[in-house]
N, CA, C and O atoms as a Tinker XYZ file with bonds, in Angstrom:
   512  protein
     1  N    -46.780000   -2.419000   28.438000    73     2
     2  CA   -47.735000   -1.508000   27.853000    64     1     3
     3  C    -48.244000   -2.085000   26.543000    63     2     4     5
     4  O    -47.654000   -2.944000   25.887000    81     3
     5  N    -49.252000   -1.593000   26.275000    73     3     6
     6  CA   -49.976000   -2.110000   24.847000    64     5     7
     7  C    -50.022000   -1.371000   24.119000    63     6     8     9
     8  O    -50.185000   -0.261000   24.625000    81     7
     9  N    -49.938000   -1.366000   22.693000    73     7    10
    10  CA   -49.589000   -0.528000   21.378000    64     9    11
    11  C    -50.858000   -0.836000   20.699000    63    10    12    13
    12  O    -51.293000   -1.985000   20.767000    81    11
    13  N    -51.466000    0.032000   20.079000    73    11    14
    14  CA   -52.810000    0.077000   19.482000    64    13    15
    15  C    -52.781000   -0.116000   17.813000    63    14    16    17
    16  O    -53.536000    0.444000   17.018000    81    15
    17  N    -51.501000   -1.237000   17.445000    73    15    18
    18  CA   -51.313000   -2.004000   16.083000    64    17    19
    19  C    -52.180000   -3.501000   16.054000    63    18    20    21
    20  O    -52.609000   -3.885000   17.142000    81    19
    21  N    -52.369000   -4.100000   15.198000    73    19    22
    22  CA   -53.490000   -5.045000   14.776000    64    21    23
    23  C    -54.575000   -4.956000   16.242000    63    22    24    25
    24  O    -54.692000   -5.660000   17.245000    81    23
    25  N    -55.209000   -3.782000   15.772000    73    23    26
    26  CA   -56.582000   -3.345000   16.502000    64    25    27
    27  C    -57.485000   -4.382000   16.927000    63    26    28    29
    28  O    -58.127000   -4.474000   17.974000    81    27
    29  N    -57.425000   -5.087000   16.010000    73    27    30
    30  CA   -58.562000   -6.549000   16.086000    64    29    31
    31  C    -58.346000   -7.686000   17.362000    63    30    32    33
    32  O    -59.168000   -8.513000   17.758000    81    31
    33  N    -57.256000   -7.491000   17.753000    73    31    34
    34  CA   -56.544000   -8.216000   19.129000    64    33    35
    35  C    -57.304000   -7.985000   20.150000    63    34    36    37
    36  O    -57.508000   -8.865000   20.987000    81    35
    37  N    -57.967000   -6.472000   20.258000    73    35    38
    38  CA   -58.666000   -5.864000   21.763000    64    37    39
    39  C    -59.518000   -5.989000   21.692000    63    38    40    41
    40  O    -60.179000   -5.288000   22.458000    81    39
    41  N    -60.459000   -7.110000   20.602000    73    39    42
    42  CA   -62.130000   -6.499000   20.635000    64    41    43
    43  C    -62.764000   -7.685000   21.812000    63    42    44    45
    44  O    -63.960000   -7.812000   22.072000    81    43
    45  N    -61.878000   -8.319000   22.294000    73    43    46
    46  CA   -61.893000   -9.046000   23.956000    64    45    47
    47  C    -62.466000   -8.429000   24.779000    63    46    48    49
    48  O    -63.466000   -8.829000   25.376000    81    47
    49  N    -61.670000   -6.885000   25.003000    73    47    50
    50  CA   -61.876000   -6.029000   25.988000    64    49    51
    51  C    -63.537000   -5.282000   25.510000    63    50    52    53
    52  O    -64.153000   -4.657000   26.373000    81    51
    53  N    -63.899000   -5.376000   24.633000    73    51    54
    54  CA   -65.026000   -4.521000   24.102000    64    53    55
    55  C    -66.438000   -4.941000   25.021000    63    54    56    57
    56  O    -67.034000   -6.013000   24.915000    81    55
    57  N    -66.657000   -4.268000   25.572000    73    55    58
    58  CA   -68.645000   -4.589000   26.247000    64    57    59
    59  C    -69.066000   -3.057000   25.926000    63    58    60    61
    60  O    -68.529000   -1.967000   26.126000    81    59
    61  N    -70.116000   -3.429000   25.413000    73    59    62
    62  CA   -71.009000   -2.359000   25.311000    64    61    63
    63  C    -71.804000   -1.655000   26.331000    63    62    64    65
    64  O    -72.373000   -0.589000   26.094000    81    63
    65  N    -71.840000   -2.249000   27.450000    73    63    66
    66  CA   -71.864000   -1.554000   28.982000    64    65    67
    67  C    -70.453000   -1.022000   29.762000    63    66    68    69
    68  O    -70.165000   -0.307000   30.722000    81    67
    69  N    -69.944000   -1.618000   29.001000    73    67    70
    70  CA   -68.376000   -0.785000   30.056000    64    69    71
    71  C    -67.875000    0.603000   28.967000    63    70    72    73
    72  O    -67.230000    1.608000   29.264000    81    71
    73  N    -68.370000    0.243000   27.842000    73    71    74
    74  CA   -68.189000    1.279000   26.803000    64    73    75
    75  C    -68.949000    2.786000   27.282000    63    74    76    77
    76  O    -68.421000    3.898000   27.278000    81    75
    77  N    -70.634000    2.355000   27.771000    73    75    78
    78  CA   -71.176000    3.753000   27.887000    64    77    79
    79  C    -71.077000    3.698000   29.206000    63    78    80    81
    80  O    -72.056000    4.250000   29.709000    81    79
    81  N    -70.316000    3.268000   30.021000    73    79    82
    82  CA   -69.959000    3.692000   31.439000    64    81    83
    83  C    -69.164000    4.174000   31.674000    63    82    84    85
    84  O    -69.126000    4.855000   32.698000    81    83
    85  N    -68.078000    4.057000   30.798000    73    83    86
    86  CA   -66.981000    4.694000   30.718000    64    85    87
    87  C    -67.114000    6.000000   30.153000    63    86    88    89
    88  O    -66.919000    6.954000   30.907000    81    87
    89  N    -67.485000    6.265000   28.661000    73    87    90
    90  CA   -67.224000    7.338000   28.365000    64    89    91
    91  C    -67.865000    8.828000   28.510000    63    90    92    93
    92  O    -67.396000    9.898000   28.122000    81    91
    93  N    -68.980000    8.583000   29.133000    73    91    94
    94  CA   -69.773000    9.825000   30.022000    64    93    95
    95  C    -68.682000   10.295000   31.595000    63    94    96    97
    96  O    -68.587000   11.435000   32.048000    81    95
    97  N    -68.234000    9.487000   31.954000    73    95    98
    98  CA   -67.319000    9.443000   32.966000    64    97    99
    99  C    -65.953000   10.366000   32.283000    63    98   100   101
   100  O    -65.473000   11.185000   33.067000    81    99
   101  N    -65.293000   10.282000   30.861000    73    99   102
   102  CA   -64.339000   10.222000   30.753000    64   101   103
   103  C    -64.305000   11.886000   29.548000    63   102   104   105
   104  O    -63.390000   12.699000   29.417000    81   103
   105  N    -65.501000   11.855000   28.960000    73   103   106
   106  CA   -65.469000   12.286000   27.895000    64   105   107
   107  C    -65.052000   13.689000   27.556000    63   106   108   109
   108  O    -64.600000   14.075000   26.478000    81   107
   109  N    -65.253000   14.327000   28.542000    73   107   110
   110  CA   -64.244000   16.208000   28.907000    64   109   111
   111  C    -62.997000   16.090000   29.240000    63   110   112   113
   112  O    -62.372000   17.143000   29.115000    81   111
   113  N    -62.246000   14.972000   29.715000    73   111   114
   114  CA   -60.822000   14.508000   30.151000    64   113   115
   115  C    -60.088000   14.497000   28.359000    63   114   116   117
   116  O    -59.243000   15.084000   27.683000    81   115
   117  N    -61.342000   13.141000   28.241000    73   115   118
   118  CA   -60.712000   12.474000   26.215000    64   117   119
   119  C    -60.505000   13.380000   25.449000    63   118   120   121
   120  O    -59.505000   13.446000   24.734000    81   119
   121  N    -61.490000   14.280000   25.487000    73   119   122
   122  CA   -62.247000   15.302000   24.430000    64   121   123
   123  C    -62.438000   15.138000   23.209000    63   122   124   125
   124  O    -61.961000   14.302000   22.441000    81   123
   125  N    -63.532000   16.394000   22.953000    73   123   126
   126  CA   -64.671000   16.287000   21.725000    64   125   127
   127  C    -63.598000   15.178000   20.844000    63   126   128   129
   128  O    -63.739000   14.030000   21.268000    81   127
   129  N    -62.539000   15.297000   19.686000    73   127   130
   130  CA   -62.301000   14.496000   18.782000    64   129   131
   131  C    -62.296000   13.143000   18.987000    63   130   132   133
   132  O    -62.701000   12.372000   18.116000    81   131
   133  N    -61.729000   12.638000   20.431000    73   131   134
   134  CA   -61.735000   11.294000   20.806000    64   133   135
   135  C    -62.892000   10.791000   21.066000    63   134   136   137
   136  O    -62.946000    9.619000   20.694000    81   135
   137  N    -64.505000   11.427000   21.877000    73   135   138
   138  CA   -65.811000   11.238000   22.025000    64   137   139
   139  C    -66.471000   10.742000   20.584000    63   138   140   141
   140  O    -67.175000    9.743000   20.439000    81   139
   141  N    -66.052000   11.732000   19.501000    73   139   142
   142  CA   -66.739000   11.732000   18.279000    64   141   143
   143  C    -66.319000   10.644000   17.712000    63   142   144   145
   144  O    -67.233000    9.907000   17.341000    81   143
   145  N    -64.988000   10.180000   17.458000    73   143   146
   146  CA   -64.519000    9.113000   17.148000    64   145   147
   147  C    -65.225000    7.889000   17.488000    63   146   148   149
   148  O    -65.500000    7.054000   16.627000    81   147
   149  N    -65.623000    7.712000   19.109000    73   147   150
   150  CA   -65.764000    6.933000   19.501000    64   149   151
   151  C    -67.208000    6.674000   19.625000    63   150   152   153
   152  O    -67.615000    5.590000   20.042000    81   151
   153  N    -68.207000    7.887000   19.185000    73   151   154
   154  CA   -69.732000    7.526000   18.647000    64   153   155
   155  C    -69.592000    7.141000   17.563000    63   154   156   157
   156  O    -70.108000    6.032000   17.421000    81   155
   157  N    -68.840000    7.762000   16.148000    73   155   158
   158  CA   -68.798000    7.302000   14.818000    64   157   159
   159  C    -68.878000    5.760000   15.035000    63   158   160   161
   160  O    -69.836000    5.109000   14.620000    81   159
   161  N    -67.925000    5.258000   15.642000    73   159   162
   162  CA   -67.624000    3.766000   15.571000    64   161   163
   163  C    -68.670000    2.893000   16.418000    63   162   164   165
   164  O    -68.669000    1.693000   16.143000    81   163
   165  N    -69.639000    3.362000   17.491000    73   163   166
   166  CA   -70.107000    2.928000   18.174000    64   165   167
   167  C    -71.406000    3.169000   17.368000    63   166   168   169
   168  O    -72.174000    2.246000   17.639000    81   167
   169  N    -71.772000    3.729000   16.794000    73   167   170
   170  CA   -72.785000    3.738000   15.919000    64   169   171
   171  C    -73.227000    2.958000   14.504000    63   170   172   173
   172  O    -74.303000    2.560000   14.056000    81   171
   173  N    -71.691000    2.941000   13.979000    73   171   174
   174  CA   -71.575000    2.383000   12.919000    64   173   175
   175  C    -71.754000    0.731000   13.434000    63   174   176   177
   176  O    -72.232000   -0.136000   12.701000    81   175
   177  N    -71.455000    0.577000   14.309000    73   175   178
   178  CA   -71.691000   -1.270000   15.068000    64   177   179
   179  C    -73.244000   -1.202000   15.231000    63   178   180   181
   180  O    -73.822000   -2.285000   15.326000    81   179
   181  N    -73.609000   -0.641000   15.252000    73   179   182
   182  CA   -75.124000   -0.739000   15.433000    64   181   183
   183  C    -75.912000   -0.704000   13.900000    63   182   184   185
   184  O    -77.091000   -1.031000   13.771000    81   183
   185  N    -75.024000   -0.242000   12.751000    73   183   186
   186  CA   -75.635000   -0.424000   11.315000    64   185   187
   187  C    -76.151000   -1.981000   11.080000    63   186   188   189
   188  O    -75.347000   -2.778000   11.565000    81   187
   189  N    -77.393000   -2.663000   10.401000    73   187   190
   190  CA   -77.457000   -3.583000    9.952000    64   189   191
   191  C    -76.289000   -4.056000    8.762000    63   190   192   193
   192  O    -76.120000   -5.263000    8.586000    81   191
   193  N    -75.479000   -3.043000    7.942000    73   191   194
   194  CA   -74.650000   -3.861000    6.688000    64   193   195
   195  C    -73.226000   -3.901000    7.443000    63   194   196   197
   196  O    -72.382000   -4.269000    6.626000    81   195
   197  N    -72.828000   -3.731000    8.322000    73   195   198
   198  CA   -71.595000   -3.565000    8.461000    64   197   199
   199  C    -71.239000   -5.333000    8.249000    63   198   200   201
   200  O    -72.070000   -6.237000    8.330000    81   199
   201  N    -70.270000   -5.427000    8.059000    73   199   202
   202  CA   -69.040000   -6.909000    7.792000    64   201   203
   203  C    -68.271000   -7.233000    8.852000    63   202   204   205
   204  O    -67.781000   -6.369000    9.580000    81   203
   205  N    -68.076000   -8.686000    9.054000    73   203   206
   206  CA   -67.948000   -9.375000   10.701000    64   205   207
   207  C    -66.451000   -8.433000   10.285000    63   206   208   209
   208  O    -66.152000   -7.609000   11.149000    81   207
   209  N    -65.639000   -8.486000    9.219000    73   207   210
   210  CA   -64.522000   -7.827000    9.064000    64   209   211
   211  C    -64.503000   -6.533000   10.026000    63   210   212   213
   212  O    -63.822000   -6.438000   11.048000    81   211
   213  N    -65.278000   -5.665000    9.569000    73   211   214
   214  CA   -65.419000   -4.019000    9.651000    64   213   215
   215  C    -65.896000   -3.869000   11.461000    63   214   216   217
   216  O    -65.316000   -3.111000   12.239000    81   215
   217  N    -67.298000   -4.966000   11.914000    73   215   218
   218  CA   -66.973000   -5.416000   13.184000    64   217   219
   219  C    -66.108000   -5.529000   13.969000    63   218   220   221
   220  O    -66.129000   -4.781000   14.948000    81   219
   221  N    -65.070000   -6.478000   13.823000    73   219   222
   222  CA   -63.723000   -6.921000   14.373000    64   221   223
   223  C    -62.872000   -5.662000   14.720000    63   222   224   225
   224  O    -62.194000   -5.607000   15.745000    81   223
   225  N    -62.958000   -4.509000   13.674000    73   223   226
   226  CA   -61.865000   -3.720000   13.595000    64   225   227
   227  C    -62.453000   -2.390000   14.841000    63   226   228   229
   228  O    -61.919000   -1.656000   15.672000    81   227
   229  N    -63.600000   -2.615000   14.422000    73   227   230
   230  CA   -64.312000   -1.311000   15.819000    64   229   231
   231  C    -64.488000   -1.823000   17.125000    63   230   232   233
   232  O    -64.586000   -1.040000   18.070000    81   231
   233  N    -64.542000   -3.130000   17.299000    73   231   234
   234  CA   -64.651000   -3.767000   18.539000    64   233   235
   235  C    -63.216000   -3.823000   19.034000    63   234   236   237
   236  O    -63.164000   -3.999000   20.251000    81   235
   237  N    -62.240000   -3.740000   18.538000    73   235   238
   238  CA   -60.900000   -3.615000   18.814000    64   237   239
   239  C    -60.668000   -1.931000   19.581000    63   238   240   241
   240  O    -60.254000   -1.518000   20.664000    81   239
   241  N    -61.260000   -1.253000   18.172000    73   239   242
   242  CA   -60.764000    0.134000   18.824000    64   241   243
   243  C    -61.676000    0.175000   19.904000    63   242   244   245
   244  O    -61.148000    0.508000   20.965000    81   243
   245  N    -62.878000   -0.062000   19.951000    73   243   246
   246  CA   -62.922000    0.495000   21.194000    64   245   247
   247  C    -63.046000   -0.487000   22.078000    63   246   248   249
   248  O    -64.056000   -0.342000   22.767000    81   247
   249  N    -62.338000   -1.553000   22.366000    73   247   250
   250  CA   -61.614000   -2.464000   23.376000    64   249   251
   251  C    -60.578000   -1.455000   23.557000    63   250   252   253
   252  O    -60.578000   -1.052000   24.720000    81   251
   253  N    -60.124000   -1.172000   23.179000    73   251   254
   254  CA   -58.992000   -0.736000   23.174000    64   253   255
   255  C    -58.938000    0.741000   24.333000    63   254   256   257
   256  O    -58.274000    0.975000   25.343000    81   255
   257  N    -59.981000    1.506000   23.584000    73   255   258
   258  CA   -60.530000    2.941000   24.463000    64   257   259
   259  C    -60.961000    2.443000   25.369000    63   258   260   261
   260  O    -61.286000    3.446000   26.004000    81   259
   261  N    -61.287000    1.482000   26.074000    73   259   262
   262  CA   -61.890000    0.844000   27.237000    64   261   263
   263  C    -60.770000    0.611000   27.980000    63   262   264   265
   264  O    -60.916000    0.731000   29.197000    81   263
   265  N    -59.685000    0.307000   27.569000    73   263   266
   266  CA   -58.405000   -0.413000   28.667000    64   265   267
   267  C    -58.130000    0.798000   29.582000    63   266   268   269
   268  O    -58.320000    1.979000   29.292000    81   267
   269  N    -57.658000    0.306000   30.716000    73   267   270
   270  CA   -56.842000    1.830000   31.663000    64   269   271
   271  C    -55.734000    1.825000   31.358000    63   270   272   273
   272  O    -55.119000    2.878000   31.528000    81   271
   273  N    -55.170000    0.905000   30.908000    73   271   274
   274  CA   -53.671000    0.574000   30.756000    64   273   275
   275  C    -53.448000    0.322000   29.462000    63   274   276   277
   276  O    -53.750000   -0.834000   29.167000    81   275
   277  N    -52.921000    1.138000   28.341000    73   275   278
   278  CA   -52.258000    1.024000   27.423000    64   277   279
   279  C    -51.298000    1.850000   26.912000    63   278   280   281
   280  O    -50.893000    2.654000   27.751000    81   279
   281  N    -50.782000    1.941000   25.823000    73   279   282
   282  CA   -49.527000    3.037000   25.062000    64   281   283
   283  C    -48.937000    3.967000   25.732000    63   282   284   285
   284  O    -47.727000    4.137000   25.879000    81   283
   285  N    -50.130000    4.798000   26.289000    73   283   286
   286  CA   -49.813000    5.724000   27.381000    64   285   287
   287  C    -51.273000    5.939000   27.925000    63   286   288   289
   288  O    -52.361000    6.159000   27.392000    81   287
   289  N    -50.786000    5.764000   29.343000    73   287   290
   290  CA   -51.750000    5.753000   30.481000    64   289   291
   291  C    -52.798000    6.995000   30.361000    63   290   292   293
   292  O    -52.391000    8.146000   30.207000    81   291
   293  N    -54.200000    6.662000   30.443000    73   291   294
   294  CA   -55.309000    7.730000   29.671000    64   293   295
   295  C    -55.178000    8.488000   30.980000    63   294   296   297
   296  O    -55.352000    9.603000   30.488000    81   295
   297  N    -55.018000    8.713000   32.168000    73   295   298
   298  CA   -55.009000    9.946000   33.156000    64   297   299
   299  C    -53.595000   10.466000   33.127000    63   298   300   301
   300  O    -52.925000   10.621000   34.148000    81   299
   301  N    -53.258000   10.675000   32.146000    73   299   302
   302  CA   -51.829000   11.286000   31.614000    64   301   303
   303  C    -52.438000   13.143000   30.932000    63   302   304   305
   304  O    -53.097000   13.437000   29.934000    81   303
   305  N    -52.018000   13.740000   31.688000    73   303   306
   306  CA   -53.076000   15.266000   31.175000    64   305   307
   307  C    -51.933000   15.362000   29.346000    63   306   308   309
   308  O    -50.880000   14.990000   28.828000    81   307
   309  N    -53.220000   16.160000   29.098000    73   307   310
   310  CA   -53.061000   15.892000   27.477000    64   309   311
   311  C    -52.078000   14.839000   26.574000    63   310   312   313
   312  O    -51.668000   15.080000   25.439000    81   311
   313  N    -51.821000   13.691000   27.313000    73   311   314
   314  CA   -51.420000   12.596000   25.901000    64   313   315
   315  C    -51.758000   11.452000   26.161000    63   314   316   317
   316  O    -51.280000   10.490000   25.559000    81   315
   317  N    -53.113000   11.286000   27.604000    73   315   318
   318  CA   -53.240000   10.025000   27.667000    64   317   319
   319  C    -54.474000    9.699000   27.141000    63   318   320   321
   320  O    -55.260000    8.907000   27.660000    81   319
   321  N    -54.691000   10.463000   25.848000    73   319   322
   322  CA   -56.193000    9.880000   24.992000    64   321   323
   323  C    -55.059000    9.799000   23.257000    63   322   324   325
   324  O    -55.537000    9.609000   22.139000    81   323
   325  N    -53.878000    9.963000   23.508000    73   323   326
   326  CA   -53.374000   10.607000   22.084000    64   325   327
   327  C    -53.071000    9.418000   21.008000    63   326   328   329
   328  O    -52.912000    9.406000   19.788000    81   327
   329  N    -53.064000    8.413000   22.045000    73   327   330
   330  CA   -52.894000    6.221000   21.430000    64   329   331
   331  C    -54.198000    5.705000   21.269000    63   330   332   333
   332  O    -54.488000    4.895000   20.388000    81   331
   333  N    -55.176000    6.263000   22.297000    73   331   334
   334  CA   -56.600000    5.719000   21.766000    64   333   335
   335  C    -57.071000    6.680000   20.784000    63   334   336   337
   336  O    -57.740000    5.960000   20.043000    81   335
   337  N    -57.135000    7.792000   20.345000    73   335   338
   338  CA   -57.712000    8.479000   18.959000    64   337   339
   339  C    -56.956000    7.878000   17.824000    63   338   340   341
   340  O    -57.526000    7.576000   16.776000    81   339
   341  N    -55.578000    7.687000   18.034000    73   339   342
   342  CA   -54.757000    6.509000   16.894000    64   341   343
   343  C    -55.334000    5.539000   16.769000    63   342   344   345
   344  O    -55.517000    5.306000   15.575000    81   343
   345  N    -55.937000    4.459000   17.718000    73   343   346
   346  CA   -57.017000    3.669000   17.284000    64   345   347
   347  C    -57.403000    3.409000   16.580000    63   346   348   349
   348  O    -57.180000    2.716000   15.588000    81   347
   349  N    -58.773000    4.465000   17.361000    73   347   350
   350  CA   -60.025000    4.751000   16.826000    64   349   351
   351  C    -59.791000    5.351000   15.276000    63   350   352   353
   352  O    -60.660000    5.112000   14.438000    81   351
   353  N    -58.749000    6.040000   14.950000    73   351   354
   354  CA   -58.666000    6.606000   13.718000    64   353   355
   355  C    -58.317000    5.465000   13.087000    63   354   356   357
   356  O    -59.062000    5.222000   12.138000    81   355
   357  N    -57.287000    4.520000   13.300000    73   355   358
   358  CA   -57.304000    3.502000   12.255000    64   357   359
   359  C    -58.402000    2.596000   11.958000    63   358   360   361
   360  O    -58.573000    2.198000   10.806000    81   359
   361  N    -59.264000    2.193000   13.048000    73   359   362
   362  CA   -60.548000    1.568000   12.875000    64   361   363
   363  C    -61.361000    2.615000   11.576000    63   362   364   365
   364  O    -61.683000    2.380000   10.411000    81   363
   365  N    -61.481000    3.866000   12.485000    73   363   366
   366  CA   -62.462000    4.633000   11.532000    64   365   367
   367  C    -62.101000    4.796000   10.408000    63   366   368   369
   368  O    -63.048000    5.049000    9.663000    81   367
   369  N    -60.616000    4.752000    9.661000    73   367   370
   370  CA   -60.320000    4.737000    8.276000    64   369   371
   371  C    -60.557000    3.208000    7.754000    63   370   372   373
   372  O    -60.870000    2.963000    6.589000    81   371
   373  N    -60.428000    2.517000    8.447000    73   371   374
   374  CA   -60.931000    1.068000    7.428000    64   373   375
   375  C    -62.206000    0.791000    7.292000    63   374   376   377
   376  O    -62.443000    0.034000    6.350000    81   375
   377  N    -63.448000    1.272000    8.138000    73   375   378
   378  CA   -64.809000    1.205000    8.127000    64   377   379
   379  C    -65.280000    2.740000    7.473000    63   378   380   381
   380  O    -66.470000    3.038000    7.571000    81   379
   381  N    -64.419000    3.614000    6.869000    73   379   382
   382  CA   -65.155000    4.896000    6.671000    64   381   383
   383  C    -66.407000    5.403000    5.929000    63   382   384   385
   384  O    -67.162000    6.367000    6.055000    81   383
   385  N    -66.265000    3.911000    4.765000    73   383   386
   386  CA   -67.392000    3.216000    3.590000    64   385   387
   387  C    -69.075000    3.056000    4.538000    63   386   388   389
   388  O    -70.167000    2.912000    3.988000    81   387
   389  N    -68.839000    3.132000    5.965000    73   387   390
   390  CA   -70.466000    2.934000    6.201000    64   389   391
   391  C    -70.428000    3.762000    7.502000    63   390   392   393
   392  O    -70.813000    3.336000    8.591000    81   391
   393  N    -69.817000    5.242000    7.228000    73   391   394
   394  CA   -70.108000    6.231000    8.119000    64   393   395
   395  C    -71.220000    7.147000    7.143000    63   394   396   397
   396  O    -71.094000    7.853000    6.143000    81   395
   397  N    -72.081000    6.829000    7.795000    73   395   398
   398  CA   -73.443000    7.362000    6.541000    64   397   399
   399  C    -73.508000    8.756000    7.499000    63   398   400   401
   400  O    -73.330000    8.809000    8.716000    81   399
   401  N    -73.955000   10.365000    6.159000    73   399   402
   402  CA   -74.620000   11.549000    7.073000    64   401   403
   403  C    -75.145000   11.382000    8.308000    63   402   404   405
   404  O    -74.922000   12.076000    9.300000    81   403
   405  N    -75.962000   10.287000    8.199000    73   403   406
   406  CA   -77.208000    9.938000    9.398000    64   405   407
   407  C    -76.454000    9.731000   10.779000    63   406   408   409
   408  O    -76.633000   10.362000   11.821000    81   407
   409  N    -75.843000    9.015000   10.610000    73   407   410
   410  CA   -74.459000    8.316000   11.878000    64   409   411
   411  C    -73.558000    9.682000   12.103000    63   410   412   413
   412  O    -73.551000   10.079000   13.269000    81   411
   413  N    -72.836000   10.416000   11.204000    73   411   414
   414  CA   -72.364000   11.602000   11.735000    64   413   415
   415  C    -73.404000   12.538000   11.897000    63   414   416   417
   416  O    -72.852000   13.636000   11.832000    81   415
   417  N    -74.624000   12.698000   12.076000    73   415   418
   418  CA   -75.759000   13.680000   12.274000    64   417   419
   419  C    -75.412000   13.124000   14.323000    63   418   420   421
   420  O    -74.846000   13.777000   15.199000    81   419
   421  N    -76.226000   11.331000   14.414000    73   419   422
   422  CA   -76.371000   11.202000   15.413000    64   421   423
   423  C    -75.041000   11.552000   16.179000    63   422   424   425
   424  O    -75.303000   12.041000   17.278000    81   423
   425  N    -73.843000   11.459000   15.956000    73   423   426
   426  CA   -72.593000   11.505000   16.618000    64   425   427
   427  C    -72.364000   12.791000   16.997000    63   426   428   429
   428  O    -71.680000   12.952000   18.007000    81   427
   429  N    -72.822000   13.844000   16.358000    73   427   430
   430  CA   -72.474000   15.307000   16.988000    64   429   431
   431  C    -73.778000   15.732000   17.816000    63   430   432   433
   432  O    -73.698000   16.555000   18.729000    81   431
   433  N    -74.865000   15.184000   17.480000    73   431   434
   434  CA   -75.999000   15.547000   18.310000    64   433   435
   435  C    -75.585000   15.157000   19.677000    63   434   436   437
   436  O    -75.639000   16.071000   20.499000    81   435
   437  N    -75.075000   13.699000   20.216000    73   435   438
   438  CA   -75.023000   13.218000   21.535000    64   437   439
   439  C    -73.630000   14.163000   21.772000    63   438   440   441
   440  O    -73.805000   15.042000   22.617000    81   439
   441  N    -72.393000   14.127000   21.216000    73   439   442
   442  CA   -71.234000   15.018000   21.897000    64   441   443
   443  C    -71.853000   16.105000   21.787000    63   442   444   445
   444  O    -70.950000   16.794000   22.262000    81   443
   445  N    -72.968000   17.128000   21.459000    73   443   446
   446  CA   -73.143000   18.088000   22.021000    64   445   447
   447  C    -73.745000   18.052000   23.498000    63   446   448   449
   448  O    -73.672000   18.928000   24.359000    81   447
   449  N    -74.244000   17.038000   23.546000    73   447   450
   450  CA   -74.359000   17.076000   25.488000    64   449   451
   451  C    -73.337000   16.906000   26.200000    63   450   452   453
   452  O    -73.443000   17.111000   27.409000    81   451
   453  N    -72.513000   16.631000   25.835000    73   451   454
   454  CA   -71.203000   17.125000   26.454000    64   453   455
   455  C    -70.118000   18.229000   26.266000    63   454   456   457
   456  O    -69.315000   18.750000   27.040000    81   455
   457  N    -70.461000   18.421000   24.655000    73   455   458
   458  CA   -69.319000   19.969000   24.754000    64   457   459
   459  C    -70.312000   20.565000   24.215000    63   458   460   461
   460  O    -71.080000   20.041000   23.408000    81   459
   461  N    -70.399000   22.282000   24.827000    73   459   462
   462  CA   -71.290000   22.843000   23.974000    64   461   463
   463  C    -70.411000   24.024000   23.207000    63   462   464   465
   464  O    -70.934000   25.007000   22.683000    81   463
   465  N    -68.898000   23.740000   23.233000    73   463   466
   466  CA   -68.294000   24.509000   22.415000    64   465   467
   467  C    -68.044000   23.922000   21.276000    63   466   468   469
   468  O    -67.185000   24.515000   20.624000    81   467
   469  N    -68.478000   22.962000   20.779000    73   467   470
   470  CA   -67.678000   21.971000   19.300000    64   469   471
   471  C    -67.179000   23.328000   18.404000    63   470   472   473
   472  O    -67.777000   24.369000   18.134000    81   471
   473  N    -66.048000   22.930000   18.122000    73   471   474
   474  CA   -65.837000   23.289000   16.669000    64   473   475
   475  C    -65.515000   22.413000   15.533000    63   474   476   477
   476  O    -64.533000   21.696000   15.344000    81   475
   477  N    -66.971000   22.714000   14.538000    73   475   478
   478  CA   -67.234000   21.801000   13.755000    64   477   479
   479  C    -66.026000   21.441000   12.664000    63   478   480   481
   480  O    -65.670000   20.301000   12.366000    81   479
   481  N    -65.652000   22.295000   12.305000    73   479   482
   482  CA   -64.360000   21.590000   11.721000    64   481   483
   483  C    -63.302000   20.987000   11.937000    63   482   484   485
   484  O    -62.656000   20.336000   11.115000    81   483
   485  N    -63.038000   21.184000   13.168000    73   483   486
   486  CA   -61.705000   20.442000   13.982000    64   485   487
   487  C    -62.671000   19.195000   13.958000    63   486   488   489
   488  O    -62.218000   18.179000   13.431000    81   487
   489  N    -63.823000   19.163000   14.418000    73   487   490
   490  CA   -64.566000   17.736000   14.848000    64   489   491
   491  C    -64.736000   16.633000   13.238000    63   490   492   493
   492  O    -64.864000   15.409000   13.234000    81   491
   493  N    -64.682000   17.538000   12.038000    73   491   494
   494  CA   -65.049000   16.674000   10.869000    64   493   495
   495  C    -63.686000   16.688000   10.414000    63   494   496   497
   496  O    -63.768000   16.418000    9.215000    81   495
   497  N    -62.260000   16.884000   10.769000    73   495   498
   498  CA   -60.855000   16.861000   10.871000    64   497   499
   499  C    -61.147000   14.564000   11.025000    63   498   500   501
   500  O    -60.735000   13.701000   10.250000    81   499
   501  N    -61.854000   14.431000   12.132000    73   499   502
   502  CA   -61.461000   13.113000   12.049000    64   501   503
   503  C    -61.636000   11.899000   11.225000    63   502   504   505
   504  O    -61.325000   10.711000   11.321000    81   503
   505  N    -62.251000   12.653000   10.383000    73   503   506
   506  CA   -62.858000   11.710000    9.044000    64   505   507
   507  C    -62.303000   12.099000    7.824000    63   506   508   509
   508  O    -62.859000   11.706000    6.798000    81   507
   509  N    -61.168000   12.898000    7.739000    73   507   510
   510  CA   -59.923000   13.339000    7.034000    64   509   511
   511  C    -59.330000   12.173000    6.558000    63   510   512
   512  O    -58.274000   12.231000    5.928000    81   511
């Protein structure tokens, strides 16, 4: 099994087509906090200032949210998203410097096409 410590190891696994193929497929299983996580970071890769550093570390996490097989197996009912939001949360705390309003504006706009129950504070819990 794989442990989601030096994040930067998985950004192998990272394609940006297996990324949005996956997580429309996955994203009511993951749920809202793990989705949001995983636009924050997928958005923030799309900023012009980000650092090959700050790169490395989101291409990991979500290499990482891409694997079927890690920490604990993601079709595990409620704990097999609970190693990839660990991730994604450690990515998202070392890049948190270029999560601009704009990027969390776009990130809850798209997870509202998928949950239309958000609750906004549990959802801004991940940038805690």
């Amino acid at each position: 099994m794989r442990k989601p410590t030096d994040i930067e190891k998985y950004q192998g696994n990272y394609s940006e087509s297996k990324l949005l193929g996956k997580l429309p497929r996955v994203a009511r299983w993951a749920g809202a906090k793990v989705v949001y996580a995983v636009l924050l970071l997928y958005y923030v890769l799309q900023s012009p200032n980000v650092s090959s550093t700050d790169k490395s570390k989101i291409w990991g996490a979500l290499g990482y949210f891409i694997l079927p097989t890690d920490l604990i197996l993601d079709f595990i009912p409620l704990a097999g998203y609970s190693d990839d939001l660990a991730a994604l949360l450690i990515a998202l705390h070392a890049v948190a410097k270029n999560v601009t309003p704009e990027i969390k504006a776009r990130a809850k706009a798209k997870l509202a096409t998928w949950f239309s129950d958000i609750d906004h504070k549990k959802i801004d819990e991940v940038m805690k």
